[in-house]
Residue frames as a rotation matrix with the C-alpha (Angstrom) as fourth column:
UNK 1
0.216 -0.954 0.209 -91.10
-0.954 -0.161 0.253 106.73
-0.208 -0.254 -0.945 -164.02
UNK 2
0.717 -0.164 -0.677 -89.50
-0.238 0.856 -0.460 103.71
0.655 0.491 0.575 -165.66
UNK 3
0.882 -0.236 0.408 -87.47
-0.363 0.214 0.907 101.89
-0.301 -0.948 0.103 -162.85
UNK 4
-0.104 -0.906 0.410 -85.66
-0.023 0.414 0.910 99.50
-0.994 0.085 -0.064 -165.11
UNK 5
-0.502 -0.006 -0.865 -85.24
-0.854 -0.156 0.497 98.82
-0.138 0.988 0.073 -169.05
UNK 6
0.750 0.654 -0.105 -87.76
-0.650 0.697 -0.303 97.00
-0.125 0.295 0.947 -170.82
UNK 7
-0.532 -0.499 0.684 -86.77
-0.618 0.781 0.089 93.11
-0.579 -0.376 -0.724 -170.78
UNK 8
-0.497 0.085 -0.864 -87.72
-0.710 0.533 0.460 90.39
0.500 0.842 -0.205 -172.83
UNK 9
-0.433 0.034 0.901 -89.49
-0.563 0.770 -0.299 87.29
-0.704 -0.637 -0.315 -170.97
UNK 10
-0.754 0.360 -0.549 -91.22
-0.291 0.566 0.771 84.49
0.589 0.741 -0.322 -171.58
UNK 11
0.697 0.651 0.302 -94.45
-0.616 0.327 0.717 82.31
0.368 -0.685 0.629 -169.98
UNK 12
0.344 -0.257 -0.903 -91.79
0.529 0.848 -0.040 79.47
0.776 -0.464 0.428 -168.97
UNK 13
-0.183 -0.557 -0.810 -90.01
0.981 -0.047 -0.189 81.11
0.067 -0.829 0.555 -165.87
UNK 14
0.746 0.319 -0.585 -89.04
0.595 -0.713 0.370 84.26
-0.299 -0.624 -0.722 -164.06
UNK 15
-0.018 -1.000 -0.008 -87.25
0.952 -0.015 -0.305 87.21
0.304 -0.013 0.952 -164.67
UNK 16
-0.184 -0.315 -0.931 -85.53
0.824 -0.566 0.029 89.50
-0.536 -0.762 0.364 -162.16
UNK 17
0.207 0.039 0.978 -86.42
0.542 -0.836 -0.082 93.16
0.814 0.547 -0.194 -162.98
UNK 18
-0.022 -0.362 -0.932 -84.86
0.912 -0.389 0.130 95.80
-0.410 -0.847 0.338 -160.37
UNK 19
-0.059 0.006 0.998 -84.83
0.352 -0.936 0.026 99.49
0.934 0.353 0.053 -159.88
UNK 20
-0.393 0.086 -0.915 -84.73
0.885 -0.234 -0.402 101.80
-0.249 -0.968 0.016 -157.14
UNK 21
-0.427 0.112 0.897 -86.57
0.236 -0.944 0.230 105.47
0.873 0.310 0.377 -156.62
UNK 22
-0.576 0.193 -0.794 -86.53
0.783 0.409 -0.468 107.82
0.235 -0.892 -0.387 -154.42
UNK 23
-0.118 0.930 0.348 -89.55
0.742 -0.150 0.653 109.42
0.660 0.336 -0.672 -153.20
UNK 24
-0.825 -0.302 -0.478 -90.22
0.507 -0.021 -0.862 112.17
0.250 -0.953 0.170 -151.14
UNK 25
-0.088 0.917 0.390 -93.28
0.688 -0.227 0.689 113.96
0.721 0.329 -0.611 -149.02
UNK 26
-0.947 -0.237 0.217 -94.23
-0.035 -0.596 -0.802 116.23
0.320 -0.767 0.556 -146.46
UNK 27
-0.128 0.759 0.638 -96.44
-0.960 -0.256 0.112 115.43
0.249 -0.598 0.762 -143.53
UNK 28
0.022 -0.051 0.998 -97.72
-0.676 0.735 0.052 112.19
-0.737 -0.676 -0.018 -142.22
UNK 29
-0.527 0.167 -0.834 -97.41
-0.765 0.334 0.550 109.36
0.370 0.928 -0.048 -144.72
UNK 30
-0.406 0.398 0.823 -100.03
-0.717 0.420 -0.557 107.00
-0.567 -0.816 0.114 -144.02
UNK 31
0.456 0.373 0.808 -100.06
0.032 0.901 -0.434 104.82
-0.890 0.224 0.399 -146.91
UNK 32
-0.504 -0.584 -0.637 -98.28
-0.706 -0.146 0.693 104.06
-0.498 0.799 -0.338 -150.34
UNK 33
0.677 0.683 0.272 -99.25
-0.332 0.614 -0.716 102.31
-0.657 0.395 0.643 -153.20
UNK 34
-0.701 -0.675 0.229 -97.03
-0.039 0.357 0.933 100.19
-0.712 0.645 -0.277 -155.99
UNK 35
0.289 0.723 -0.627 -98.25
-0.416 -0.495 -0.763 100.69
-0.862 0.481 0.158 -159.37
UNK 36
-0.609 -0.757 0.236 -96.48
-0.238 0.459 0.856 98.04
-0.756 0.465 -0.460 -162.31
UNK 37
0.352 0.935 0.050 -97.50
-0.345 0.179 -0.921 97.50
-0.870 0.307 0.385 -165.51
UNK 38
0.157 -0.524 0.837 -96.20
0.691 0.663 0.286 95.86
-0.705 0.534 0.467 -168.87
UNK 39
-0.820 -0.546 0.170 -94.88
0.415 -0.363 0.834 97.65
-0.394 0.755 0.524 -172.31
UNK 40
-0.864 0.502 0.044 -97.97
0.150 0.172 0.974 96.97
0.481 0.847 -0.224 -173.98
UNK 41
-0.745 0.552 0.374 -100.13
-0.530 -0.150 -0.835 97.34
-0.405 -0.820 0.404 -170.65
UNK 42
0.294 0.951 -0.099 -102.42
-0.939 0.307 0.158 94.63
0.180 0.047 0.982 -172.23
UNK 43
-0.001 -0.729 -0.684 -100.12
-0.484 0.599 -0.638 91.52
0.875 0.331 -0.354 -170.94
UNK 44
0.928 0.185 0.324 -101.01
-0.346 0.106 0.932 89.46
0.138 -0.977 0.162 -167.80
UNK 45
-0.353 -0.921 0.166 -97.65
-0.331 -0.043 -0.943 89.25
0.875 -0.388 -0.290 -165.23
UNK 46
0.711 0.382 -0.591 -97.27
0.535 0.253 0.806 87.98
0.457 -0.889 -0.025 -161.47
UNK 47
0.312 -0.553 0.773 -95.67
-0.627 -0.731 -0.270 90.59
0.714 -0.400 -0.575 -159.30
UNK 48
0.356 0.052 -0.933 -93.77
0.412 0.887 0.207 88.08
0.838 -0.459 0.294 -156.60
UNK 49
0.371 -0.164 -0.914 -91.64
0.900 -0.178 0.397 90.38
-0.228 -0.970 0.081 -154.36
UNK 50
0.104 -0.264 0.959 -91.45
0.592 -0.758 -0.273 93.71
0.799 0.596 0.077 -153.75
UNK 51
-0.050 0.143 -0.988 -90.58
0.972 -0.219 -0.081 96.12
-0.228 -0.965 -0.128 -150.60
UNK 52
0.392 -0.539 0.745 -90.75
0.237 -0.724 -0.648 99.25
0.889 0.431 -0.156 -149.77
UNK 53
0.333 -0.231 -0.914 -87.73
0.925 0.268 0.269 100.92
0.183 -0.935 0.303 -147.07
């Protein structure tokens, strides 16, 4: 599931990607995982903030 459109960046700074999905289960949830990766999925990135509510 693609959250937001692919973005340009660069190495000098940050930029804001956003997206929302919602998810759903049945029974106890007792853990979740976050799963991000790049176009090219061979690109190193710093994930800085992320929630889930």
């Amino acid at each position: 599931m693609q959250l937001t459109p692919a973005a340009t960046v660069n190495s000098g700074g940050w930029t804001q990607l956003t997206g929302t999905a919602t998810v759903s289960w049945t029974g106890t949830l007792s853990g979740a995982s976050l799963y991000v990766e790049t176009a090219a999925g061979t690109d190193g990135y710093y994930l800085d903030d992320a929630s889930f509510q």
